[in-house]
ZAMI-681249 format. One record per residue (C-alpha): x, y, z; residue in three letters. Coordinates in steps of 0.02 Angstrom, whole numbers, plus 50000, padded with zeros to 5 digits. Example, Ala and Ser with C-alpha at 12.3 -4.5 7.8 and 13.67 -1.06 7.14 Angstrom:
506154977550390ALA/506844994750357SER/
***
This chain:
500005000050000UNK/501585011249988UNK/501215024349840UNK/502855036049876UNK/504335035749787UNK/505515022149770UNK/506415018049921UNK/507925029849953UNK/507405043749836UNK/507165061949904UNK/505095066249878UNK/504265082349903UNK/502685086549976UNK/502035104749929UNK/500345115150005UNK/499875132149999UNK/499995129650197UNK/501265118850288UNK/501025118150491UNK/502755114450526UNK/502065109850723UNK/502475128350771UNK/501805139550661UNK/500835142350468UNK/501945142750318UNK/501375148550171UNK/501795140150002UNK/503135126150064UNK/503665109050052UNK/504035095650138UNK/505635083750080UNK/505515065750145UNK/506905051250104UNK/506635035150174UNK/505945035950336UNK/506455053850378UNK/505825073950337UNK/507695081450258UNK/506985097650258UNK/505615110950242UNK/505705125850113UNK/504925136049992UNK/504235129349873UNK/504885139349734UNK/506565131649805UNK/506255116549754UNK/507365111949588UNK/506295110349421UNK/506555092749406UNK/506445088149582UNK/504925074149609UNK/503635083249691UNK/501785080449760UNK/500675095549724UNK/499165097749820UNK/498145115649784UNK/496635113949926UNK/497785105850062UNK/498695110550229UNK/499865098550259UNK/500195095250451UNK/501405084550554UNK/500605067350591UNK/499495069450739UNK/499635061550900UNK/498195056251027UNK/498935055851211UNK/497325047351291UNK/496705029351191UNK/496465012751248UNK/497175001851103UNK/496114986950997UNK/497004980850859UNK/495464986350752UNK/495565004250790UNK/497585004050694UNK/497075007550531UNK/495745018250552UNK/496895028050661UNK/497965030350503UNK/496785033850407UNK/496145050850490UNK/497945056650496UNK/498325049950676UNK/499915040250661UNK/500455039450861UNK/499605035050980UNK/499775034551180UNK/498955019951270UNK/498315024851437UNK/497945009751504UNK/497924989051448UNK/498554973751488UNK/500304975751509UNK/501024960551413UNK/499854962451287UNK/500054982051256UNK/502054977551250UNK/501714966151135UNK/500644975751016UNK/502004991451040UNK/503404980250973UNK/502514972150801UNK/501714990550771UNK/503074993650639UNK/502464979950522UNK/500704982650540UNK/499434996150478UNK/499365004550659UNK/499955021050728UNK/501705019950821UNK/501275015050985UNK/501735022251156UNK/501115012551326UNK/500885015551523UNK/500284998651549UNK/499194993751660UNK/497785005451763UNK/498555005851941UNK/496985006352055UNK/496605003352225UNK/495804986352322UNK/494194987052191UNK/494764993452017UNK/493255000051919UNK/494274989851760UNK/495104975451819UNK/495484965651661UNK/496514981851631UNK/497304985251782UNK/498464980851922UNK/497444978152117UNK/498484989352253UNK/498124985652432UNK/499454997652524UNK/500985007452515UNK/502114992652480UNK/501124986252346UNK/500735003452275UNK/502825007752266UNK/502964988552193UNK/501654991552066UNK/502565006751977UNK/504345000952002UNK/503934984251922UNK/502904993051784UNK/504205005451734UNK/505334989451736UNK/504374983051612UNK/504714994951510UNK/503285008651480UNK/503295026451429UNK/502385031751565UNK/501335028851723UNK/499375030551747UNK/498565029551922UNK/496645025951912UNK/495345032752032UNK/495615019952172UNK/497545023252218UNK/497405031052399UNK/497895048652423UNK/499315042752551UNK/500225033952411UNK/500285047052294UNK/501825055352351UNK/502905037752346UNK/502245032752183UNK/502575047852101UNK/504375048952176UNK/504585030152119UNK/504005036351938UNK/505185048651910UNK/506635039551979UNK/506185026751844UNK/506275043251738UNK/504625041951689UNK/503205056351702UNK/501565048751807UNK/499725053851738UNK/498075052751858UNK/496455051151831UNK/495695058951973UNK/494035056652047UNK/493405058652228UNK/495405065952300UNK/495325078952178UNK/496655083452065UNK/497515097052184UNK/498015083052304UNK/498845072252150UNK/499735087952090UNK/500395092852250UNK/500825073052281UNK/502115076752126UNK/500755069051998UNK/501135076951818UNK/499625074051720UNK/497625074251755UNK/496335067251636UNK/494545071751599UNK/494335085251727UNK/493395071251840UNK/494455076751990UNK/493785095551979UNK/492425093452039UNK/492895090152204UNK/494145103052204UNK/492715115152141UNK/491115109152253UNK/491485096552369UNK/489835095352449UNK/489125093052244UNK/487525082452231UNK/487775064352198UNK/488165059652040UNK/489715060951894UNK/490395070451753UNK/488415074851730UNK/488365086451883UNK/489415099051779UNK/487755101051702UNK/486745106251878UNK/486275125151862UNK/486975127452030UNK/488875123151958UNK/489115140751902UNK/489265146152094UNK/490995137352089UNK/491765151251960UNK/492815158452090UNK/493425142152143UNK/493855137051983UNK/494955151651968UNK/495675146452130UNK/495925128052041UNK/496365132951878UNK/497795145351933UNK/498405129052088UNK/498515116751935UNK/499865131051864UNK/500895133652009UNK/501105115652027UNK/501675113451865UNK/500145101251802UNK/499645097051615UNK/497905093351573UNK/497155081351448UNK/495325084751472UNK/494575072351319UNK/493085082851295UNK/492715070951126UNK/492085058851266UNK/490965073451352UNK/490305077451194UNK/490045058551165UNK/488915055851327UNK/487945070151269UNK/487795062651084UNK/487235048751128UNK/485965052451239UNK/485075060551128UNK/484165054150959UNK/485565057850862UNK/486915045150907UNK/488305037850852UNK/488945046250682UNK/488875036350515UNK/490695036250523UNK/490545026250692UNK/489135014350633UNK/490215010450470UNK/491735006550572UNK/491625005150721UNK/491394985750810UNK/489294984050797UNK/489364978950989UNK/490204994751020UNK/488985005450948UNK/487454994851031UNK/488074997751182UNK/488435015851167UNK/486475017351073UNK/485895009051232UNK/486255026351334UNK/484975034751253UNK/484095046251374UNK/483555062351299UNK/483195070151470UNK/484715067151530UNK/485415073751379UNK/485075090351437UNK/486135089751584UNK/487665081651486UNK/487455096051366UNK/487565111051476UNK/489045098751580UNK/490035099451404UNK/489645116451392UNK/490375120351593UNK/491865107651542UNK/492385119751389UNK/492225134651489UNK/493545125651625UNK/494735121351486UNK/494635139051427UNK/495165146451593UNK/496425132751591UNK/497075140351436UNK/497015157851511UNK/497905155251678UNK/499245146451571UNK/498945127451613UNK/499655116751452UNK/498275106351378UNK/498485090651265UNK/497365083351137UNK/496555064451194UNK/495085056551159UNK/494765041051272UNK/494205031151113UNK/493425018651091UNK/492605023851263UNK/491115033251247UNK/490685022851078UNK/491965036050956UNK/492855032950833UNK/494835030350833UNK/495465046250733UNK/494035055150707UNK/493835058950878UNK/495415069450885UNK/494815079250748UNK/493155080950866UNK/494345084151021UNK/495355098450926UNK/493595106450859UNK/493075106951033UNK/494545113851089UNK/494745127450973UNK/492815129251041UNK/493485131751216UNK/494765145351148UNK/496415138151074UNK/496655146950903UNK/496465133350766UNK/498625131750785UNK/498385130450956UNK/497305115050932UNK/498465107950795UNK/499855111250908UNK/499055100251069UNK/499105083850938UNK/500745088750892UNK/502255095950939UNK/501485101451114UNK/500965083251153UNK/502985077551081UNK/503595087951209UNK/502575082351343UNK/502915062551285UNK/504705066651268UNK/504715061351098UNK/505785076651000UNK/505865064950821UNK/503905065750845UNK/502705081350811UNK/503485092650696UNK/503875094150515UNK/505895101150530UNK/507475092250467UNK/507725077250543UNK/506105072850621UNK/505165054650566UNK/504085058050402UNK/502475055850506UNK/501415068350372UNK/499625069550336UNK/498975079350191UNK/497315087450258UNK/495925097050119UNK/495575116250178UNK/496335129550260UNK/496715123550447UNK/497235140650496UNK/495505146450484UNK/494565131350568UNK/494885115950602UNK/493715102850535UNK/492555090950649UNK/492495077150498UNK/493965080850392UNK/494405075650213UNK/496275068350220UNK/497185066650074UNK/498485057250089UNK/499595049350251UNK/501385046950282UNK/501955034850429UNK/503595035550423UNK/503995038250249UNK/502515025450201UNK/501165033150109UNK/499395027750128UNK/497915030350041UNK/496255034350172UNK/495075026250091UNK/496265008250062UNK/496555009550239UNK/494915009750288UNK/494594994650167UNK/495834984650280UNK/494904989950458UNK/494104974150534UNK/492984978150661UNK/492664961150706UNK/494474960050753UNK/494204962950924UNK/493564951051000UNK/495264945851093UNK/495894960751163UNK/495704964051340UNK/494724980251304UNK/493524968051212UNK/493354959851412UNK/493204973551480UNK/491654980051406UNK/490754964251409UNK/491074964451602UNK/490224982851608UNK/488834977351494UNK/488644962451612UNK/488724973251758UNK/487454985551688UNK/486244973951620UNK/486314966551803UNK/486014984051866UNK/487694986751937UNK/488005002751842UNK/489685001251788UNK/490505014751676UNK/491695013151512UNK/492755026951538UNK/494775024651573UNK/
***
């Protein structure tokens, strides 16, 4: 499925726009050889004869990278195809997300990073996914063995008690490896002041915000009474800065719980490839009442990210797929049109799938178009500096110097290759448990 030039020949990729990760360029290409960008200039630079892919209504954009996914083997080539060609797992089986980040390279998948398994407390909320901690000793063990193992990072899950926070975190960075939360009941001050580096879907504001909220979830960010908090989410938002904290807020999955609540559902994208026992058990949420409530909680959830932005917290680009029933790839898109929503300029947005997520992954070859870097490209139809696009019309991928067609990649995705994965387990376990009126909730 390779349609660039022959192997070890120099190939140029010209726009009227290039975002180089940093900033708009006007009229510029992109050189690739082999695996690797050589360079980024004019394109009236470019030697007459020099091979050279035109494209008139495109911006072409480093290859973009979602920081929050829980990996199934047939999400990979859908990834691809909507431009997304890395990917950070945030939480799997850890022998079996190992093994899928080593045999990435020969499949149709985005390169994968890992944090292996959800580190939770006595009762994890996901426990095909993650690792049971009873007490300090076991909650030290579990990181120091996991970063062992080899991960790129380490995720604590809602259980983890607050009065191992400080050890795991210190036993994370010794490994020399940043440590992610996602924060629920302790709030996310207490992680960030425990040395955590990383909160996820804002879950842990809200008892930073309201402590004494009404029962209930993300859904109470929809309760009329929430805007009384303002002035404590200044107090939060500017606390997160001080102590140095990066959000990844996945509003695609707030935006989800709304969607599908209400009678319009999954997207046609999601029907056509997504797993059909995904999508019946995301249809099965549909509460239009409720849908009310999620709507103005999406709406409360932007307006948080947007004084995140303001007070100067950095914010990264994840979606959670395939929880909340969306779609690997197209979700980012969603994420980045909600977060330009919530006030990053359309760059801005670009930038928190790219070279603002590299930095925070540690990943310098990743993220940017510049000499040197890994020919990750996507070739995307429109003018991204104006807008960026919900559902957008890629051209043409590059994964490291392989070029890919959308629509043959798409032709490969197999949803019913899924069946295996843990992830696969782990949602028949929640449909179990909610069927059986235990509740149980998707999200990770």
């Amino acid at each position: 499925m390779n349609l660039g030039a022959d192997t070890g020949a120099a190939f140029a990729y010209s726009a009227p726009r290039v975002f180089d990760g940093e900033r708009i360029l006007e009229d510029y290409a992109v050189i690739v050889e082999n695996s690797t960008v050589t360079d980024v200039v004019p394109s009236l630079d470019l030697p007459p004869d020099f091979p050279v892919h035109r494209r008139s209504d495109c911006t072409i954009i480093p290859g973009l990278i979602d920081t929050h996914v829980h990996f199934m083997r047939w999400q990979g080539a859908v990834f691809l195809a909507y431009g997304v060609t890395s990917i950070r797992d945030t939480g799997n089986d850890l022998r079996w997300i190992l093994q899928r980040r080593k045999e990435w390279p020969k499949q149709l998948w985005p390169r994968i990073l890992c944090m292996g398994p959800l580190l939770d407390g006595p009762s994890p909320n996901h426990p095909v996914v993650a690792r049971r901690i009873t007490d300090l000793a076991s909650a030290t063990t579990a990181v120091r063995e996991t970063v062992a193992a080899g991960v790129d990072g380490i995720k604590l899950y809602v259980g983890v008690d607050p009065g191992w926070m400080s050890a795991m975190a210190r036993e994370s960075h010794e490994g020399g490896l940043k440590i992610s939360m996602h924060c629920l009941a302790n709030g996310v001050l207490a992680a960030g002041r425990s040395g955590i580096d990383e909160f996820y879907h804002l879950d842990g504001i809200l008892a930073d915000v309201w402590p004494d909220h009404p029962s209930g979830w993300l859904e109470v960010w929809g309760d009329p009474d929430f805007a009384r908090t303002w002035d404590r989410q200044l107090y939060v938002a500017d606390a997160a800065r001080d102590l140095g904290m990066t959000a990844t807020p996945t509003l695609a999955y707030w935006e989800s719980q709304w969607r599908l609540r209400t009678e319009i559902g999954a997207s046609s994208e999601e029907r056509r490839y997504m797993p059909p026992e995904l999508a019946r058990w995301a249809s099965a949420q549909r509460d239009p009442a409720a849908a009310v409530r999620w709507r103005r909680a999406l709406d409360a959830a932007q307006k948080f990210v947007g004084l995140l932005l303001e007070r100067g917290v950095p914010v990264l680009a994840g979606s959670d797929t395939p929880c909340g029933g969306i779609l690997p790839g197209q979700s980012l898109w969603r994420e980045l049109s909600l977060l330009e929503e919530a006030g990053m300029s359309p760059e801005g947005a670009l930038r928190a799938a790219t070279s603002d997520a590299a930095d925070f992954l540690e990943r310098p070859q990743l993220g940017r178009l510049r000499k040197g870097q890994c020919a990750d490209v996507v070739c995307v139809r429109g003018d991204l500096s104006k807008q960026i696009p919900e559902h957008p019309e890629i051209a043409l991928v590059i994964r490291g110097g392989d070029v890919y067609r959308p629509s043959e990649l798409l032709a490969t995705a197999k949803a019913d290759l899924w069946q295996d994965d843990p992830w696969a387990r782990q949602f028949e376990l929640h449909w179990s448990r909610r069927q059986g009126g235990e509740g149980g909730e998707e999200k990770g």
